[in-house]
N, C-alpha and C positions, 0 to 999 in steps of 0.2 A: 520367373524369379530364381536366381540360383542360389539362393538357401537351400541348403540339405533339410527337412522336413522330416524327422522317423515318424511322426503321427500326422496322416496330410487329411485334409478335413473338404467335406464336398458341399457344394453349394446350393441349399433344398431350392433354389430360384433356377438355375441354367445346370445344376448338376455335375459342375466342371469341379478338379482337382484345385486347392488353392491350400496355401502355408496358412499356418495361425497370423500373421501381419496381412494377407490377403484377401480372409475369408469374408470381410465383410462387405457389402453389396457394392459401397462406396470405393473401394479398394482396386476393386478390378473390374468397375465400369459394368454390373451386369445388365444382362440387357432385359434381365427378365423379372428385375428386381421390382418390378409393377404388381407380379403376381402375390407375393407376400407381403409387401410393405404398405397396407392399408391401413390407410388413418380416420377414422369418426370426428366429424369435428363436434364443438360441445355448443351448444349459444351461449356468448357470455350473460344472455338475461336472465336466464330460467334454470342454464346450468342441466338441460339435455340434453342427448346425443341426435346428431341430425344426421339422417342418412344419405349417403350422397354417391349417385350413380357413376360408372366409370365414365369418365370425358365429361365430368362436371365440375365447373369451379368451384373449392365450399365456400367461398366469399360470397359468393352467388347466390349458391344456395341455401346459406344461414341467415340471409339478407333477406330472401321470401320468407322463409322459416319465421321471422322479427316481422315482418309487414304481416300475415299469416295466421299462424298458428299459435303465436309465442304466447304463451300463459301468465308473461310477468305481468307486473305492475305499470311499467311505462309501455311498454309496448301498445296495452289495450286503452291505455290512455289518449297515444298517437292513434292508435286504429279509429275511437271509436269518438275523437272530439269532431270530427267533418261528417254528420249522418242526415243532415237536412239536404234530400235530392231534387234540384230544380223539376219543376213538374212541366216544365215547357217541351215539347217535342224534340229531341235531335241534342240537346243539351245534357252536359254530363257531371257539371257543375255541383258541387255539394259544400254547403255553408254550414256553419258552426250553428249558427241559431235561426229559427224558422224565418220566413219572411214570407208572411200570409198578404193577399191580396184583398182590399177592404171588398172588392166588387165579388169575385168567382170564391172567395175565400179557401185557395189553394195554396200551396208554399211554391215560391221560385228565389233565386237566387240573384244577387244585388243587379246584375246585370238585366232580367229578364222584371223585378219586380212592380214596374208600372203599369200599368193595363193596354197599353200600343204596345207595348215591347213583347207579351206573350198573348197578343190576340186576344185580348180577356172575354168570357162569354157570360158575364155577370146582367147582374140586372143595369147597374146605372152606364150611362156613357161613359166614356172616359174624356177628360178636358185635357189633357197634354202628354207630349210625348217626350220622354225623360232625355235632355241634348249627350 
């Protein structure tokens, strides 16, 4: 810059001499402007600060934070409306409302709830198997 500068001002990020139109990180491209310029993000739910690692997206990471941890009101509402877990082997399915089996009287999920469909080990037979 050939601005004459009688007060030149140094850049707590790379350390280099820069003019007052210069000095800010944006200015003169610094390269090290990573080390200072860290940002917190907030969740817009709960209005906390989320921590977030270097070489982490906070999109990413405020997004787990909301699936997660999040203390609001909707969030544990989404969390916590799917908790009925199909009891059939290998299945990971989880329904809103239980779906009891009249024979083993266990919960599975719409797809598993006939008695062929999750092997049922109930007392009565089973008479068909759900098309």
């Amino acid at each position: 810059c050939p601005l004459p500068d009688f007060l030149p001002l140094k850049c707590d990020a790379c350390e280099q001499i820069f003019c007052t139109d210069h000095i800010a990180y944006a200015q003169h491209d610094c390269t090290s402007a990573y080390k200072k310029d860290v940002q917190v993000p907030v969740c817009p739910l709960c209005n906390t600060p989320v921590p977030v690692r270097r070489g982490e997206m906070p999109d990413v990471v405020v997004g787990e934070h909301i699936d997660r941890d999040c203390k609001s009101d909707p969030a544990q509402r989404k969390r916590k409306i799917f908790t009925n877990k199909c009891l059939k082997p290998g299945c990971k399915q989880k329904e809103m409302m239980k779906v009891i089996c009249d024979q083993c009287h266990k919960n599975y999920c719409l797809k598993h709830r006939h008695p062929l469909d999750h092997d049922c080990s109930g007392a009565g037979r089973p008479l068909s198997k759900a098309g």
